[in-house]
Steps between C-alpha positions, in 0.01 A plus 500: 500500500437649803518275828308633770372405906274538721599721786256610812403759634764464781743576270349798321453706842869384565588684162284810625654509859804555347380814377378632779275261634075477401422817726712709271351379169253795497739737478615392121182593378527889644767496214224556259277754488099351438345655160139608567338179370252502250287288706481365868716212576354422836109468303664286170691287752173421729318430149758255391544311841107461471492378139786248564426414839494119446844583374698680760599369865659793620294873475728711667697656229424513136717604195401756191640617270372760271673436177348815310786677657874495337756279639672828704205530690481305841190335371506163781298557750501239793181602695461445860131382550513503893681887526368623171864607433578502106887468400665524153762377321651490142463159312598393136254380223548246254748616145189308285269797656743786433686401170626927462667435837320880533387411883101435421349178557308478156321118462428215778593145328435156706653291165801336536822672354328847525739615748220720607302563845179344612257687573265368798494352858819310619513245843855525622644166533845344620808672561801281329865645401543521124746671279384825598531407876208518727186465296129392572298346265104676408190298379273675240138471632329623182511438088682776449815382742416162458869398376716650759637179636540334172715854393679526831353815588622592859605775723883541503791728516722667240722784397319611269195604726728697728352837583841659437385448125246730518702782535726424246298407202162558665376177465575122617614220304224274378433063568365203362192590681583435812483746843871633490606735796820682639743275684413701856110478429461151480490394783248688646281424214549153594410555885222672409347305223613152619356159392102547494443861434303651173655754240342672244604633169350716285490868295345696722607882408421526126820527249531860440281675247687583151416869369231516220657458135621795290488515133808466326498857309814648409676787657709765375831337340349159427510363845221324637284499836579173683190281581428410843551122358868597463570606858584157707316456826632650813 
C-alpha cells in the first residue's frame, strides 16, 4: 500500500532551488527540440480555459499534450498564456493504451484496471510525497477522465520516462496511466503546472496512415508478397 503526504508548495520550489533555482527552470526545456505541431497550442489552450472556466483558478499556464505522437516525441507542452511561449517535453502513456510496447498511444480507457490514459481536461490538485516521491494529484473535469482520482492518476516521476531512453530504445517506458516524467523534469512541471492549473489530453496528430493492401499473389519460387497488415506500426 502506498502511504503518502501532503507537502506544499514551499517545499517543491525548495526541491527546484536545488537545481538551480526557478529562474533556471526554462532552460530544461531548450533540451528538446519543439515538433511543428499539428495544431496551435496557444488557440486549443484559450478554447479550453474558456470551456472550463468555472473550473480553473489559475489561467496563466496550461498543459497539452498531443498524444497522436509516439512516446519519443516531446509531445508535453506547458504553454505560457501571458508570453505566448510554448515548451515541450517527453511524457509516458499508460501500458493498457500501448499493449505492443511499440511507442504509439493506441486507445483512451477511464475504467478501472485499464492501466490506460484518459483522455480529456485535468485540474491539477495537491502536491503530496508518495512512493514515487514528489507527486501532485489531477481531477478529471469531463466523462471521459471522470475516474482519475478513484485510479490514482497523477503527475509523477520515474526511470522509466527518462529521456536518456529515447536514445537507446527510442521510446519511453509506459504507466498505469498516470503523467510519468524524467527525474530532472519534474520539477519544473510542477512549478509550472502547480495546484489550480488545466491540462489537456488528447490525439491530436493522426496515427500514421498504413499503405493500401496488396494481394497476396505468389512470386517466383513460392514466396509470397507481405501484406501491409503484416508490417507492425512504426
Amino acid at each position: 500500500m502506498d502511504t503518502t503526504f501532503p507537502i506544499g508548495r514551499r517545499q517543491i520550489l525548495g526541491g527546484i532551488g536545488a537545481l538551480g533555482g526557478a529562474a533556471a527552470l526554462p532552460a530544461r526545456a531548450e533540451l528538446f527540440m519543439p515538433l511543428p505541431p499539428a495544431f496551435d497550442p496557444l488557440a486549443i489552450a484559450r478554447e479550453q480555459l474558456a470551456r472550463h472556466s468555472g473550473s480553473i483558478a489559475l489561467t496563466d499556464r496550461v498543459g497539452l499534450v498531443d498524444f497522436g505522437l509516439p512516446s519519443r516525441a516531446p509531445r508535453f507542452a506547458v504553454v505560457d498564456m501571458v508570453q505566448g511561449k510554448v515548451d515541450y517535453f517527453p511524457v509516458t502513456h499508460g501500458r493498457g493504451s500501448d499493449p505492443q510496447h511499440d511507442g504509439w498511444l493506441k486507445n483512451f480507457s477511464n475504467r478501472p484496471g485499464s492501466l490506460a490514459t484518459s483522455r480529456g481536461a485535468y485540474r491539477t490538485a495537491d502536491y503530496y510525497w508518495g512512493q514515487h516521491g514528489s507527486s501532485m494529484r489531477l481531477r478529471g473535469l469531463e466523462p471521459d477522465n471522470s475516474n482519475a482520482e478513484n485510479r490514482a492518476i497523477v503527475v509523477h516521476g520515474a526511470w522509466y520516462a527518462e529521456p536518456t531512453l529515447i536514445s537507446q530504445q527510442g521510446k519511453l517506458g509506459r504507466s498505469e496511466g498516470c503523467f510519468v516524467f524524467g527525474a530532472d523534469l519534474l520539477p519544473e512541471i510542477l512549478y509550472k503546472l502547480g495546484p489550480g492549473r488545466l491540462i489537456i489530453a488528447d490525439r491530436f496528430s493522426a496515427l500514421p496512415a498504413m499503405p493500401p493492401k496488396l494481394p497476396d499473389m505468389p512470386l517466383g519460387g513460392g514466396n509470397m508478397i507481405m501484406t501491409a497488415s503484416e508490417n507492425p506500426l512504426p
